[in-house]
VEXZA-276469 format. One record per residue (C-alpha): residue number from 1; residue in one letter; x, y, z. Coordinates in nm, 3 decimals, padded with zeros to 5 digits. Example, Ala and Ser with C-alpha at 12.3 -4.5 7.8 and 13.67 -1.06 7.14 Angstrom:
(node 1 A (01.230 -00.450 00.780))
(node 2 S (01.367 -00.106 00.714))
This chain:
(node 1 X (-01.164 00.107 01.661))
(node 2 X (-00.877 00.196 01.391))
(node 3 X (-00.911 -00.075 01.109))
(node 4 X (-00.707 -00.080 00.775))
(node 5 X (-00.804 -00.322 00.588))
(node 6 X (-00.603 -00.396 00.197))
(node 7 X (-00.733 -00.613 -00.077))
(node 8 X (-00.651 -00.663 -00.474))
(node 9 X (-00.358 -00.853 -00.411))
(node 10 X (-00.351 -01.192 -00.620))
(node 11 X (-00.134 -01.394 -00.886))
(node 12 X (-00.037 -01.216 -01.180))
(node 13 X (00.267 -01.302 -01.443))
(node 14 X (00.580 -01.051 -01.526))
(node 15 X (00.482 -00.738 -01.699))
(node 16 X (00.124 -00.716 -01.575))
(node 17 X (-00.060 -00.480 -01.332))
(node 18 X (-00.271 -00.473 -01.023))
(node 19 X (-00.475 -00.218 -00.839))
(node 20 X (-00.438 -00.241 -00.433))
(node 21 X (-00.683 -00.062 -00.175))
(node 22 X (-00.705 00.024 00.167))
(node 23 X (-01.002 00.095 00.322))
(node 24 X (-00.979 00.285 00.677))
(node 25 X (-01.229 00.324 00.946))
(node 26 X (-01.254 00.425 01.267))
(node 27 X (-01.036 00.747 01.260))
(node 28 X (-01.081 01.077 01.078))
(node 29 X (-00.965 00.971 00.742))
(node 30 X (-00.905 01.254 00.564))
(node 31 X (-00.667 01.378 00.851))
(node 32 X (-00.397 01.135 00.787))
(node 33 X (-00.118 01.072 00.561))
(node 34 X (-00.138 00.646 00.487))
(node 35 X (00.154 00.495 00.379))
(node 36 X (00.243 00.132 00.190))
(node 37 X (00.461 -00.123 00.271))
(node 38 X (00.551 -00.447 00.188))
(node 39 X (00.739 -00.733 00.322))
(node 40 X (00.855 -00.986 00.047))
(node 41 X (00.946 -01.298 00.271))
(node 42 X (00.885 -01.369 00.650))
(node 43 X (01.204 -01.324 00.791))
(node 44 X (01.271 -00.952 00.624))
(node 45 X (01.143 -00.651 00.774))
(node 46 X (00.887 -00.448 00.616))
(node 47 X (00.988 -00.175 00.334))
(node 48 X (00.839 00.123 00.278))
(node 49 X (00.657 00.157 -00.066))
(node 50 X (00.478 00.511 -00.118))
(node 51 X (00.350 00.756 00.095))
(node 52 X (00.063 00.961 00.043))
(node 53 X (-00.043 01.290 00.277))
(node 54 X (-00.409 01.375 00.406))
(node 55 X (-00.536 01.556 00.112))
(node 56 X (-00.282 01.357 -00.140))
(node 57 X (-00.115 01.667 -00.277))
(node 58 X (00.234 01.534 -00.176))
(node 59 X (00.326 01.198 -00.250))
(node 60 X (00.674 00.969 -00.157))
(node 61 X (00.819 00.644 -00.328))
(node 62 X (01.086 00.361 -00.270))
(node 63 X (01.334 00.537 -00.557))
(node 64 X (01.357 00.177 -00.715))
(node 65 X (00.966 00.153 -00.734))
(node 66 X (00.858 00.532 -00.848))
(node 67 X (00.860 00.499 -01.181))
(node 68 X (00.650 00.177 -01.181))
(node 69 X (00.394 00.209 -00.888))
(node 70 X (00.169 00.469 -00.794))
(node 71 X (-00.035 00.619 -00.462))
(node 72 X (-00.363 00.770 -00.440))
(node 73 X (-00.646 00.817 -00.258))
(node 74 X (-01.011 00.884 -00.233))
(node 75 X (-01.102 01.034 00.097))
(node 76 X (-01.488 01.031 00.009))
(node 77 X (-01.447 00.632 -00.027))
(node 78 X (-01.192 00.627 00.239))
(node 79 X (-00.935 00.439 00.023))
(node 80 X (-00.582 00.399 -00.073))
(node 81 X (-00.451 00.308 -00.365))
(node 82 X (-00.137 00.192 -00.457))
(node 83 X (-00.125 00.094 -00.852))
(node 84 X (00.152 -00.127 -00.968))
(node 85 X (00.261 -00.165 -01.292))
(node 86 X (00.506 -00.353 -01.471))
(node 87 X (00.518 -00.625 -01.196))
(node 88 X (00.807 -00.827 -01.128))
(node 89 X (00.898 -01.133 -00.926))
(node 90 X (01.057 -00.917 -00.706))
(node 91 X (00.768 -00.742 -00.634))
(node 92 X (00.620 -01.069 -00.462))
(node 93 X (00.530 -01.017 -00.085))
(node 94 X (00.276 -00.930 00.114))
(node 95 X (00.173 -00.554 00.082))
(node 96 X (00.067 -00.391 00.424))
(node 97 X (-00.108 -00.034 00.456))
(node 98 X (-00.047 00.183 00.731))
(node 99 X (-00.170 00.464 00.937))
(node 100 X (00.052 00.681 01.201))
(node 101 X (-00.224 00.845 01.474))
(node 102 X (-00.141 00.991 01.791))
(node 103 X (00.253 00.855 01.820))
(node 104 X (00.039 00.511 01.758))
(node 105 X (00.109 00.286 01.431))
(node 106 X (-00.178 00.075 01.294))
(node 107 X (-00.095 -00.169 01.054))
(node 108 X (-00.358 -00.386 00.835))
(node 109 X (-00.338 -00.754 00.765))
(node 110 X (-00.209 -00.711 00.438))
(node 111 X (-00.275 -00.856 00.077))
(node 112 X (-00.004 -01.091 -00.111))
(node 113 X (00.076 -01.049 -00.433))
(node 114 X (00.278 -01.322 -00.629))
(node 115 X (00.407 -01.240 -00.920))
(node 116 X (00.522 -01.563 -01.165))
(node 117 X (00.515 -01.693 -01.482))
């Protein structure tokens, strides 16, 4: 079956960086565009980070987060990337990849970052 599944998520202070991936599996990974979200507390919906398409020549971004994060992906590994730079408190939440197949969205279980001093 479809799985996403992110890690690289953690603690890190103001100003520092972390690498996220998402590993897919059970679909033809190469054929999809994957996109990022993230939802910084419980009761807010989920926002859309970066997008990347199926071979990753095109590439999408939240305007506030484009000059500071970054998409990629390595369809040989059959990962997403989304590197984030400059982090800021507002950046804390829990970062979700996901995958539109068929009119069907599968979502992962996510990775939280928390970013504090």
């Amino acid at each position: 079956q479809v799985q996403l599944v992110e890690s690289g998520g953690g603690l890190v202070q103001p100003g520092e960086s972390l690498r996220l991936s998402c590993v897919g599996s059970g679909f033809a990974f190469s054929n999809y565009a994957i996109s990022w979200y993230r939802r910084q507390a419980p009761e807010k919906e989920r926002e859309l980070v970066a997008t990347i398409t199926d071979t990753g020549e095109y590439t999408d971004y939240a305007d506030s987060l484009k000059d500071r994060f970054t998409i990629s992906r390595d369809n040989l590994k059959r990962t997403v990337y989304l590197q984030m730079n400059n982090l800021k408190p507002e950046d804390t939440a829990v970062y979700y990849c996901r995958l539109l197949r068929w009119g069907t969205i599968y979502w992962g279980k996510g990775t939280q970052v928390t970013v504090s001093s």
